[in-house]
N, C-alpha and C positions, 0 to 999 in steps of 0.2 A: 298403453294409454294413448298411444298416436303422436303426435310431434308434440314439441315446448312452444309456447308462443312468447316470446322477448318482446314486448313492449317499451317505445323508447319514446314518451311524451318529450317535447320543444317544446317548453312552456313559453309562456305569450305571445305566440302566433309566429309563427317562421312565417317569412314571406317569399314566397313562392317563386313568386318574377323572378327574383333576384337568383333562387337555388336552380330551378329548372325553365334557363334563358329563351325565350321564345325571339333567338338572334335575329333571324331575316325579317321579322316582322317589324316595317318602320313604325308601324305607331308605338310599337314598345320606345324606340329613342324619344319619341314623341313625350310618350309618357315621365320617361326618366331622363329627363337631359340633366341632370346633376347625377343620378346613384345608377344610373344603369350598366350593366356589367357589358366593358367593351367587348366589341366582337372575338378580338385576338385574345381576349380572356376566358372565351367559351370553349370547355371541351366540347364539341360537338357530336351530337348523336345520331343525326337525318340531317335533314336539309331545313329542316325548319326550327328545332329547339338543341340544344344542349346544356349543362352542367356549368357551372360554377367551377372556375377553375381550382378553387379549393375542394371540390370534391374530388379532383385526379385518383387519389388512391381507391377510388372504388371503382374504377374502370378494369380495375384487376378481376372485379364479381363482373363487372359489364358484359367483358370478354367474354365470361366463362361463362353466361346464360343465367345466373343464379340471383341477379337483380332485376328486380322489375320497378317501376315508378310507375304510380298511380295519377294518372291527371288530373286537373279537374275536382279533388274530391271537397264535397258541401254538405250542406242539408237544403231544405227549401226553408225560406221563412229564418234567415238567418240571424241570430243574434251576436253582437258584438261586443258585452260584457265578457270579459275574462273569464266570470266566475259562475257565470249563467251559460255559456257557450260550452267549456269544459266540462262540465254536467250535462250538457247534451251530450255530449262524446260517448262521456264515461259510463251513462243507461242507456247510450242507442234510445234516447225518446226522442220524441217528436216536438219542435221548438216552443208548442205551445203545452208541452206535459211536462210535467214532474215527476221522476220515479224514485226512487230512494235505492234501489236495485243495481247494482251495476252490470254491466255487459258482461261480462265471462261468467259471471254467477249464473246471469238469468238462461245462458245456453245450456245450464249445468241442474234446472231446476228439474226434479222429476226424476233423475237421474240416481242412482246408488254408485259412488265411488270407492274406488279399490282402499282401506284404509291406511296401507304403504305406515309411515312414521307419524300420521296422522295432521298432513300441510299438506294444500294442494293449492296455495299460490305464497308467494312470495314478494313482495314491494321494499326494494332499496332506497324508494326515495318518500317522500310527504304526505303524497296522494293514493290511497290505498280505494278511493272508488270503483274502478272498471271491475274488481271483484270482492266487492262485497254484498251481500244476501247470506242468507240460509244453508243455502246448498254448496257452499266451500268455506273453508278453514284456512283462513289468511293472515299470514306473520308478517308484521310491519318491522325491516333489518335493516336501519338504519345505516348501525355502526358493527359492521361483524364481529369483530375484536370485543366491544363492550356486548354486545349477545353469547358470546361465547364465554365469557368470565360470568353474567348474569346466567348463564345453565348451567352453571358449574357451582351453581352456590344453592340451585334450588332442590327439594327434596321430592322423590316420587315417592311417595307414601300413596296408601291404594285407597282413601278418600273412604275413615271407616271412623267410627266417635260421632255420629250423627243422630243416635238413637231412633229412635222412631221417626225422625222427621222427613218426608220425601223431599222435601223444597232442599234442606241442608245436604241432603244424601247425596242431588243432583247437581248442587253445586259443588261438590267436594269432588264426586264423580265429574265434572268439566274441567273442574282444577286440576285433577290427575289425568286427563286426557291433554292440556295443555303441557304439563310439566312432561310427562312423555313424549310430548311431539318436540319441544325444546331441546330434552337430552339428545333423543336421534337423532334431530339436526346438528347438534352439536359435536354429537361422534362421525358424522359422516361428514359435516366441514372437515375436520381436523384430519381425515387421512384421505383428501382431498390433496392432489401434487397442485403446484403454484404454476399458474399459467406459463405457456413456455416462453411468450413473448408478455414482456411486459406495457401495464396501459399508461398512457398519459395520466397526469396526476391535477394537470392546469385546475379542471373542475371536478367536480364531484361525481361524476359521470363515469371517469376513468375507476374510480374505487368501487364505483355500483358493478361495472361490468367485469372487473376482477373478483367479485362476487359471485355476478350471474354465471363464470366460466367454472367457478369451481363449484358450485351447484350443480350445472351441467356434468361435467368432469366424472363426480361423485354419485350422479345417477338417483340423485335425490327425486322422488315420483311426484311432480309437480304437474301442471296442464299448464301455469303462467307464472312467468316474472313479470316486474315491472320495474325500471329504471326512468331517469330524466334527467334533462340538460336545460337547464334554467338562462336566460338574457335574450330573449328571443322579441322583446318588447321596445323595437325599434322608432321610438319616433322621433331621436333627432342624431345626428349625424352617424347615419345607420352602416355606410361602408366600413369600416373598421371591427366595429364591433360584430360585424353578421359575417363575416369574414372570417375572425380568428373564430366565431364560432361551427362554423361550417364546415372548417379546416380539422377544429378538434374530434369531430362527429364523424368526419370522413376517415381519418388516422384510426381512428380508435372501432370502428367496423370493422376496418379494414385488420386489424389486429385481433378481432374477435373473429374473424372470416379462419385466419391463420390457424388461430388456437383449437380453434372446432375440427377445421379439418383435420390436423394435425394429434387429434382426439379422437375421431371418426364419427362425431358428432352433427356433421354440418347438415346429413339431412333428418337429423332428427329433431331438429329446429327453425322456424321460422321466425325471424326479426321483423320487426316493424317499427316506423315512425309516427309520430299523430301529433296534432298541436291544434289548441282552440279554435284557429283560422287564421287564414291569410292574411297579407295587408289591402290596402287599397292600390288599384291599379295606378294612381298619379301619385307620383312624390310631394310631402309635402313641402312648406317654406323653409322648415329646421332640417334641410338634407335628409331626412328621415319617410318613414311611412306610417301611416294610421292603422287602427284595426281596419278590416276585410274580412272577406268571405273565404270561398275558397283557396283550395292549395294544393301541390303534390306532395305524394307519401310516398316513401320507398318500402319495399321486401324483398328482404334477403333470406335464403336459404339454400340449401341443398336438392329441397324441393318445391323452390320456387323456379315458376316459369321466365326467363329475364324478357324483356324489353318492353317497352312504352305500350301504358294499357290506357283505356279510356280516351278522350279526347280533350285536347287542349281549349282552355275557355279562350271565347273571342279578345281583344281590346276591345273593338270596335261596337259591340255589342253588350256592352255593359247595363247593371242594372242599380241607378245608383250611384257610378260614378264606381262598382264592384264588379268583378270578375262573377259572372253564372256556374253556378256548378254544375260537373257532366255527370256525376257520378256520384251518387248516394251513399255515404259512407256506411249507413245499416247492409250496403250489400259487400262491404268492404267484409265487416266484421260474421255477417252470414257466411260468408267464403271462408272465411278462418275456422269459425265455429265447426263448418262440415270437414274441409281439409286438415286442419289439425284434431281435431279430438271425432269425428265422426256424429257432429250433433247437430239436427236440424233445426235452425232459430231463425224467426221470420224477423224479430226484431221490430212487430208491428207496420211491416210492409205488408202491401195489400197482396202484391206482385214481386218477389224478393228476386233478385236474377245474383245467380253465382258467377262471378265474375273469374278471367281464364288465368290467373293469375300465379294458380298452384296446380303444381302435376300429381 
């Protein structure tokens, strides 16, 4: 079926500045003379940006070519609602459409999928949008533990007592195609070995991706996971808290980097980060940031291309008082769609360009 794609939403907007430091540039201290990250706190990556010194432990993928970070990425026409922005994410529309569709479904529309144990995405955490439609069968896995005593208490009966009724026949028939997908999940978690390194537990984050490894591990035939790291919604005294969260995000990649390899897994998988949008380029009065626009995104994998893709937005050139974005994230997701599963999705770009991202 081609690689996994690991999905790691930062819900309420990571902000950008802060993660991937555009150091030499004075207008950034301009920008941030209270939260901006000092220069001796930059790992540095070229001569003009680097990393967040809490992200260190991923300089271990840096080195090795297997990270890359996305600049720059936006939409045009940006919206700033939480809940209205992540919906754009999550159907690749366009800021003035509505879809109901999400993005890994609609690459998958048209498509006949191999029926494996009968799941072809998986969500550990709240937001089960980027694939849901028609054309995939999506297990929302909360609590692995409580899924795993809940398939163990359900019965596969072959969906028959419906007499003549098509309507009842077919829903009996779904019920049995559910409760079979449950059990196989359920016998292939369980003789799943337990990551070799273990994850942080600080958030919730660390239990999804001790999840997503033994999925992995297991060879459970999925196309997506989906996990998330929630406090991302900084707007007042944002140093502390963007920090230990940045810290936990980097540790615990950097653990799931481990485990894969150590699996022979890593390049059958591609990682990635996303979050609603960035903050605003000026700090505000409460130490903190506002919503923004754009932001950088990482990818990790085995067969991802490493280093700095796209172009970094201006300071100086703002719009708004916002960071421009370089990079259209339907071409983020088109790039994935072809590299991981082999599937061509314009995502309603007029002009899609596949970005050099994945080898």
């Amino acid at each position: 079926m081609g690689r996994v794609l690991l999905l790691i939403e930062l819900k309420g907007g990571n902000d950008g500045l802060n993660t991937l430091v555009p150091y030499a540039d004075p207008k950034y201290r301009e920008l941030r003379g209270g939260i901006g990250v000092p220069r001796e706190r930059v790992v540095q990556l070229d001569e003009r940006v680097g990393l967040h010194e809490k992200l260190l432990p991923l300089m271990e993928s840096w080195k090795a070519g297997d990270l890359a970070i996305l600049q720059g990425v936006g939409y045009p026409y940006p919206n700033r609602s939480h809940f209205r922005s992540i919906e754009i994410w999550d159907t690749a529309s366009a800021s003035s459409q509505t879809l109901s569709e999400g993005w890994v479904a609609q690459a998958f529309n048209g498509t006949p999928i191999a029926k494996g144990i009968g799941v072809d995405c998986i969500v550990a955490d709240t937001n089960a949008l980027p694939s849901t439609g028609p054309s995939l069968r999506t297990i929302v896995m909360q609590d692995a533990e409580n899924f795993l005593r809940q398939a163990d208490t359900i019965g596969t009966s072959s969906g028959t007592g419906a007499g003549g009724n098509p309507a009842l026949q077919h829903l009996l028939a779904v019920r049995h195609e559910i409760n079979a997908a449950a059990a196989g999940l359920r016998d292939r978690l369980r003789s799943a070995p337990a990551p070799v390194e273990a994850y942080g537990q600080e958030f919730l984050l660390g239990r999804q991706l001790d999840l997503a490894t033994r999925l992995l591990t297991a060879k459970v035939p999925v196309v997506a996971i989906k996990v998330a790291l929630g406090g991302f919604d900084t707007h007042a005294n944002q140093a502390p808290t963007h920090e230990r969260l940045l810290s936990f995000l980097a540790t615990n990649l950097a653990t799931l980097r481990k485990n894969l390899i150590g699996a022979g897994l890593w390049k059958d998988v591609v990682v990635m980060t996303y979050s609603e949008f960035g903050r605003r380029a000026r700090q505000n009065a409460s130490a903190g940031t506002d919503h923004g626009t754009s932001a950088p995104h990482l990818v990790l994998g085995g067969g991802v291309k490493g280093g700095l893709h796209g172009i970094h937005p201006s300071l100086t050139d703002l719009q708004d008082g916002d960071l421009m974005h370089t990079v259209d994230f339907r071409n983020v997701f088109a790039t994935l769609a072809q590299g991981c599963w082999g599937q061509s999705c314009d995502f309603g770009l007029r002009q899609p360009q596949r970005l050099g991202f994945l080898t």
